[in-house]
N, C-alpha and C positions, 0 to 999 in steps of 0.2 A: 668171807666176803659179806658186807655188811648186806645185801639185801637179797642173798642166795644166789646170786649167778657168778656164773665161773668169767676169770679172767686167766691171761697170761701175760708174762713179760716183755716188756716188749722194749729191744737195745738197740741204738742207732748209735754206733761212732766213725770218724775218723781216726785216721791215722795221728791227729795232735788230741781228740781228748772224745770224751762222751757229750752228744746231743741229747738223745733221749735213752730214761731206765726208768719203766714204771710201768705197774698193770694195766692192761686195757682188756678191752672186752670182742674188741675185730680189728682186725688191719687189712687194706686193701694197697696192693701194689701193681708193678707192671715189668713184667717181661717181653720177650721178643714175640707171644705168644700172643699178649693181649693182659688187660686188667683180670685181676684175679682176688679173691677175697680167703680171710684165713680166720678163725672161730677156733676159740678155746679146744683141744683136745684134735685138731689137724693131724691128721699121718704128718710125720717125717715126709720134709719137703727140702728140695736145695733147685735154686736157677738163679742166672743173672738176671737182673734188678736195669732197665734202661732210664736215661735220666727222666724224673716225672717226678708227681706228688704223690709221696706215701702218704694213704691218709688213716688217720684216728681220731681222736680228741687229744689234743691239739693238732692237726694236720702239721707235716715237715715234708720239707722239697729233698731231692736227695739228688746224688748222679748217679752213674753205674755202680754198680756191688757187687756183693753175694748175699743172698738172701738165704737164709738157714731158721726152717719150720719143724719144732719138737714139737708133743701136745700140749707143752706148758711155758712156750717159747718163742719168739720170734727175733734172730739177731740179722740184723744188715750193716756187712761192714762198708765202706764207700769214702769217697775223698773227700766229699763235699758234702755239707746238709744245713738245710737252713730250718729251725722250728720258726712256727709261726700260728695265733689262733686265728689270723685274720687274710683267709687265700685272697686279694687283693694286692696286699702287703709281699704276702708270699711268691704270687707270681711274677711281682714288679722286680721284689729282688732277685730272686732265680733267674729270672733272664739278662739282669744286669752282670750277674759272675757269669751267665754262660757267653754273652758276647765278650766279656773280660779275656775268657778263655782262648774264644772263636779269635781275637785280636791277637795275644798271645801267641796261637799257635801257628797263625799268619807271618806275624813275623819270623817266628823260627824257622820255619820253611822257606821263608823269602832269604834268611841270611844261610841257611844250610844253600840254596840255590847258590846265592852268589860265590861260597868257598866252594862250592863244587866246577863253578864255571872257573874261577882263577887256578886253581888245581889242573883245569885240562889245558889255560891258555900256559902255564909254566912248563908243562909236559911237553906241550907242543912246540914253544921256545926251545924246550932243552932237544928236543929229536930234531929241528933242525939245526941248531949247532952242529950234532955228532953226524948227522948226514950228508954235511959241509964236510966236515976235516979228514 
């Protein structure tokens, strides 16, 4: 390292490609537990990651993960991540995929709802037939 201080790697992907692969020098994230910070040569770490911003230079938004901590390493795998050097930028987008999502998963639910209800009303058409004959 050009001015003596230690770095590690630090990997952010999904599941379609790589966000971030490059040294940094700290990363701070967050788990169920609270914000937590991680410095070159860290014991061996592993926890779930809840949605927020990981931050470094260049800070990235990220969702759920796993976060996995070598001395010389930091990998978070996760669904979603958005790089960004500018958290304005970053938090405007992050919240727009997560109501994206929050809409998305509204409606699945709302349609799983309704084949669940037409399922009990065909069931209950059919058991009165067979209770008639």
């Amino acid at each position: 390292m050009p001015d003596g201080r230690r770095e590690m790697q630090l990997i952010v992907t999904t599941p379609t490609r790589v966000i971030v692969d490059e040294p940094v020098r700290s990363v701070q994230a967050e788990d169920a537990s609270g914000r937590f910070g991680i410095e070159p040569g860290h014991e061996h770490f592993l926890t779930t990651t809840v949605p927020g911003i990981l931050m470094y230079r260049p800070s990235t938004g990220v969702d759920r993960g796993a976060l996995r901590v070598t001395p010389d390493r930091v990998q978070l795998a996760t669904r979603q991540a958005v790089a960004s050097g500018d958290l304005d930028e970053l938090e405007r987008v992050v919240e727009q995929q997560f109501e994206r999502e929050r809409d998305v998963h509204r409606e699945a639910l709302t349609s799983f709802a309704d084949m669940e209800l037409s399922a009990w009303r065909k069931m209950m058409k059919y058991e009165e037939r067979h209770v008639r004959s």
